[in-house]
Each structure stands twice: as C-alpha cells, then as structure tokens.
LUMDO-426045 format. One line per 4 residues: number of its first residue (from 1); their letters; for each residue x, y, z of N, C-alpha, C, O, CB. Coordinates in Angstrom, 3 decimals, padded with zeros to 6 digits. Glycine has a CB too. Example, Ala and Ser with C-alpha at 12.3 -4.5 7.8 and 13.67 -1.06 7.14 Angstrom:
# LUMDO-426045
1) AS) 013.190 -005.690 007.800 012.300 -004.500 007.800 013.200 -003.300 007.800 014.236 -003.319 008.465 011.308 -004.473 009.046 | 012.850 -002.250 007.080 013.670 -001.060 007.140 012.900 000.030 007.870 013.409 001.138 008.039 014.084 -000.598 005.725 $
END
This chain:
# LUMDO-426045
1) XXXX) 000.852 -001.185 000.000 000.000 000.000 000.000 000.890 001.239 000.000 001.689 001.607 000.861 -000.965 000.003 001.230 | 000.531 001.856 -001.294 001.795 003.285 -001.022 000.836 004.415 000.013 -000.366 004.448 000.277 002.348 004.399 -003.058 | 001.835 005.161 000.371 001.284 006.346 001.659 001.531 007.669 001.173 001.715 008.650 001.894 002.167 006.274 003.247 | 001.526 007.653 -000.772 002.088 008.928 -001.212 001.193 009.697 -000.906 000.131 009.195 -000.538 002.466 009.107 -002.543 $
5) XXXX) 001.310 011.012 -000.951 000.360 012.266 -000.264 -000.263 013.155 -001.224 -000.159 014.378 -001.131 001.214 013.278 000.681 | -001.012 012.477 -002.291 -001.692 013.596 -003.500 -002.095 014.899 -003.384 -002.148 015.761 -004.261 -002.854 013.198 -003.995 | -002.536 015.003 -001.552 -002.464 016.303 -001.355 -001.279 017.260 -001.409 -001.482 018.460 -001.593 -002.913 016.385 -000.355 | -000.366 016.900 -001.297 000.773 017.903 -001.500 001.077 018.210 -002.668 000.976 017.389 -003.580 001.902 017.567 -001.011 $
9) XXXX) 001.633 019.826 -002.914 001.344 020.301 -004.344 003.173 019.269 -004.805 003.551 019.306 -005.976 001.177 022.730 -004.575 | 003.733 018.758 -004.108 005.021 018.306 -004.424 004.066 016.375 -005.504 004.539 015.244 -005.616 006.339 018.106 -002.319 | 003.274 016.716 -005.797 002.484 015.539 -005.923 002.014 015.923 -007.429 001.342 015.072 -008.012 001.228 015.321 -004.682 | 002.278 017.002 -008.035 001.816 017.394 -009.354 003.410 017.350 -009.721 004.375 017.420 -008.959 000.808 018.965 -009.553 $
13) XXXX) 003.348 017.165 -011.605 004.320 017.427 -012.171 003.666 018.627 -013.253 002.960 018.739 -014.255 004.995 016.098 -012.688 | 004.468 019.432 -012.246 004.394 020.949 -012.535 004.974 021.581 -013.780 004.557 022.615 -014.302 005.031 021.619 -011.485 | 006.282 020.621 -014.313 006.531 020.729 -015.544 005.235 020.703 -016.833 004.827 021.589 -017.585 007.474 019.687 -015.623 | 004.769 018.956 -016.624 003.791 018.671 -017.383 002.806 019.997 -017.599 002.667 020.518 -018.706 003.147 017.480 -016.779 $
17) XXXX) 002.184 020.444 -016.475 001.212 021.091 -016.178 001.464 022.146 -016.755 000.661 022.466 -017.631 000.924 021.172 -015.005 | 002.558 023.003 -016.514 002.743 024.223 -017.208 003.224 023.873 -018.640 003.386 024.997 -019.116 003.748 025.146 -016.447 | 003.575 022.912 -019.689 004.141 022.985 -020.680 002.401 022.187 -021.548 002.378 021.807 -022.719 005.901 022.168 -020.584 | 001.465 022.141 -020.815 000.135 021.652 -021.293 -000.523 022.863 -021.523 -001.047 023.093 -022.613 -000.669 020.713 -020.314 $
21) XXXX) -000.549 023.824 -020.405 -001.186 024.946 -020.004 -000.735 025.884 -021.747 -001.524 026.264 -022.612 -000.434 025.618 -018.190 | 000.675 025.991 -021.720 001.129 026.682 -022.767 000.694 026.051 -024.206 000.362 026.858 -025.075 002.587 026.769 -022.591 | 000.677 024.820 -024.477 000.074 024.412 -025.469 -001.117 024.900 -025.920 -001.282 025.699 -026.842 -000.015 023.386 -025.333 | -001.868 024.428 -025.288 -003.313 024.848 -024.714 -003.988 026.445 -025.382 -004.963 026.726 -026.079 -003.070 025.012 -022.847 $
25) XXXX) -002.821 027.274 -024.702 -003.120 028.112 -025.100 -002.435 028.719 -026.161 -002.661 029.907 -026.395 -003.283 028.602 -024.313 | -001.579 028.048 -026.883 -001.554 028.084 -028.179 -001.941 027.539 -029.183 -001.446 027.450 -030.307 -000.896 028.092 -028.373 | -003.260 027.001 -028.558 -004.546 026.690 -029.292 -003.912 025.925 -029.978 -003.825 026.286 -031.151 -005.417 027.711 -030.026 | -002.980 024.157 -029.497 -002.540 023.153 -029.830 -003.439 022.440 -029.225 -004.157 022.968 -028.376 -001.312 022.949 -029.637 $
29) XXXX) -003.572 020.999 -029.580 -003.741 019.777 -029.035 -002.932 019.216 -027.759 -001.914 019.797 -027.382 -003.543 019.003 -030.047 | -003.438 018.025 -027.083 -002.639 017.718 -025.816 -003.139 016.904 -025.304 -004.266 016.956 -024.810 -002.424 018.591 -024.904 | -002.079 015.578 -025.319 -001.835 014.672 -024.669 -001.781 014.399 -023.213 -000.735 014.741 -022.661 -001.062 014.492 -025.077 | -002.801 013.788 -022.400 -002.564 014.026 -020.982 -002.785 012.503 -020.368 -003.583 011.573 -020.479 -003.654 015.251 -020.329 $
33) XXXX) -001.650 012.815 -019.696 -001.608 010.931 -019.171 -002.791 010.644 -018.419 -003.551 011.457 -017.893 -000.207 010.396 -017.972 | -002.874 009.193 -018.431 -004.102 008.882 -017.288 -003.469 007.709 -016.251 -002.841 006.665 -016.431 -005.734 008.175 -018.153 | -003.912 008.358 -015.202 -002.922 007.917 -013.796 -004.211 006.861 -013.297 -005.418 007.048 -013.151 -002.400 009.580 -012.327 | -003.219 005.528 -013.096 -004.100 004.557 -012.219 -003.624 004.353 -011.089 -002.477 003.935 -010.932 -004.323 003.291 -012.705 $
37) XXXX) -004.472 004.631 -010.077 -004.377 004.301 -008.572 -004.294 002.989 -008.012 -003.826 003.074 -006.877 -005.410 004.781 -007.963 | -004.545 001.849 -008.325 -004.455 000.837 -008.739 -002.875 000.262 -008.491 -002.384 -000.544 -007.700 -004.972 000.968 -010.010 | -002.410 001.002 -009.451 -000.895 000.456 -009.319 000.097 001.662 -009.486 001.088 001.624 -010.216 -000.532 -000.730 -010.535 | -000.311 002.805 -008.673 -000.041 004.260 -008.489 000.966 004.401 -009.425 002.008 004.722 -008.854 000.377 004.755 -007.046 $
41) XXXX) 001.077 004.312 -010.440 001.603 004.912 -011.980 000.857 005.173 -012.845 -000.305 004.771 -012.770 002.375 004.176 -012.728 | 001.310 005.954 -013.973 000.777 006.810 -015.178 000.671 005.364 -016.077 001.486 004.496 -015.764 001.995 008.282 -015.878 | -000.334 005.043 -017.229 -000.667 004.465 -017.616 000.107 004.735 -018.460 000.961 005.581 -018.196 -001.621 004.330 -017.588 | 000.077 003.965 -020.081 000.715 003.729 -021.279 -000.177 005.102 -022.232 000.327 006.112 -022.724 000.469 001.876 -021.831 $
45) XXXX) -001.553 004.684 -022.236 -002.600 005.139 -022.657 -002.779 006.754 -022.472 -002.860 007.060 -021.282 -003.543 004.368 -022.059 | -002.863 007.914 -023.425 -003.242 008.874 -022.981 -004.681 009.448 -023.181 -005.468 008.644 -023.681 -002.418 009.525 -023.298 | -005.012 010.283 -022.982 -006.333 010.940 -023.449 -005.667 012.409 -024.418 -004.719 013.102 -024.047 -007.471 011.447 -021.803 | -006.207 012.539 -025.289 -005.874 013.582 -026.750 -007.197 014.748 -025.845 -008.364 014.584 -025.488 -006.511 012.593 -029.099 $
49) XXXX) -006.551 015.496 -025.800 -007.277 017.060 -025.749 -006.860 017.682 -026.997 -005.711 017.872 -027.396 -006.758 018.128 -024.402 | -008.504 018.109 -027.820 -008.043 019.358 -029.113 -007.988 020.654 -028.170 -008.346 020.594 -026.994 -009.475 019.662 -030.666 | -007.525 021.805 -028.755 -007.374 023.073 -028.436 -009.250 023.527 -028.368 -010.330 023.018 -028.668 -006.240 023.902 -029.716 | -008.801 024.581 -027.870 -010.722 025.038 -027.326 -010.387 026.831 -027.652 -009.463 027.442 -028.190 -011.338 024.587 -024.744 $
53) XXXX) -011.618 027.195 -027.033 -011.466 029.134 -027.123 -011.347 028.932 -025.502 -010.523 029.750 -025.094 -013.264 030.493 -027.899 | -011.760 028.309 -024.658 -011.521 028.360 -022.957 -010.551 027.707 -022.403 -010.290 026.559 -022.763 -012.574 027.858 -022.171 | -010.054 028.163 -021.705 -009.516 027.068 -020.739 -009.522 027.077 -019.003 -008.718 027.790 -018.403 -008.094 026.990 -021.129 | -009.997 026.661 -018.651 -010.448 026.541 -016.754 -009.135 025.598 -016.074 -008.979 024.386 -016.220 -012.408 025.351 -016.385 $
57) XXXX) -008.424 026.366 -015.443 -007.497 025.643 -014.893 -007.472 026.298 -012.955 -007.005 027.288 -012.391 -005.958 025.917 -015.992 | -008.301 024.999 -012.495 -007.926 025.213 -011.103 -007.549 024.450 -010.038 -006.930 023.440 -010.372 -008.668 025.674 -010.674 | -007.772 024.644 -008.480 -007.479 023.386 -008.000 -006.893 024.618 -006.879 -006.588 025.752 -007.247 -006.463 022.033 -008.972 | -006.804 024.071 -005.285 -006.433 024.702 -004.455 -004.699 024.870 -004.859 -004.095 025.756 -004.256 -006.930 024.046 -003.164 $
61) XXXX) -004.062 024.168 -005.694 -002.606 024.975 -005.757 -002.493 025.553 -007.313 -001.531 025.565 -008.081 -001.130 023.805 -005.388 | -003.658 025.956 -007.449 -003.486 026.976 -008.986 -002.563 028.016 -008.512 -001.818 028.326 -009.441 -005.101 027.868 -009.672 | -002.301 028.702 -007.407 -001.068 029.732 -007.494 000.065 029.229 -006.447 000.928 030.025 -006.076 -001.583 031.399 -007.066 | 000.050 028.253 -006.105 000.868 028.123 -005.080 002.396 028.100 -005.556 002.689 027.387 -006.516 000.457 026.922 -004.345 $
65) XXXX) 003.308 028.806 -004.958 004.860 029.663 -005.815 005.300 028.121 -005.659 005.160 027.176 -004.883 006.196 031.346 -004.773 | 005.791 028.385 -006.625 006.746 026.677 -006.833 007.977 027.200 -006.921 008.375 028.355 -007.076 006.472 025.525 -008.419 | 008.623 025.963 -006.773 009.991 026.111 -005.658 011.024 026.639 -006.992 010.974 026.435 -008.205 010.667 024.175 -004.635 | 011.973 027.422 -006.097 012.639 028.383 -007.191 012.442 029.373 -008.031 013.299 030.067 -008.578 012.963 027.943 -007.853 $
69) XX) 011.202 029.431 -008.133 010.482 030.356 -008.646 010.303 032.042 -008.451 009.525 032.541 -007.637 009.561 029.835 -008.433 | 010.941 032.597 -009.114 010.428 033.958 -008.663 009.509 034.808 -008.619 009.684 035.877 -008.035 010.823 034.500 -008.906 $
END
C-alpha cells in the first residue's frame, strides 16, 4: 500500500502542467496521461485534448509559488 500524499502540491508534475497549459493556449492539441491508482503509476494510454477558445485551470494549488520560482 503506497502512503504517497496527493495532497501535496510536491504531488503534481508541474513541468507537465505548465508545458500543457502553454500548449493549450496556443490553441494546440494535448496529450494528458491517465494515472491509475491501482498500481499508483501513469498508464501507457493517454487521453488527446483538441485546443478550445476556454480554458479553466484550477485546484487549491493553482497559485501556489513553486519552488525556485520567482
């Protein structure tokens, strides 16, 4: 049984997230893994996002300063 802590923002890959975000809004397409809990790794399989006119990005650590960051 893993005891990883999804609540902690150290629990996102913040890379991914911001280099999706930028896609996104360069009204690209995007590949986004799908994570099984199961066997707490990222699957093989992704899900294809097309580009949109919106994008809603939140979550209690939408601003939280990430490390090194100025």
């Amino acid at each position: 049984v893993s005891e990883y802590n999804f609540d902690s923002p150290d629990a996102f890959d913040w890379d991914l997230i911001v280099d999706t975000l930028k896609r996104l809004k360069a009204k690209k397409s995007v590949s986004l893994p799908i994570y099984d809990y199961t066997i707490n790794a990222r699957k093989e399989e992704t899900i294809q996002i097309e580009r949109g006119d919106v994008v809603m990005f939140e979550g209690l650590y939408t601003f939280y300063p990430m490390k090194g960051a100025n």
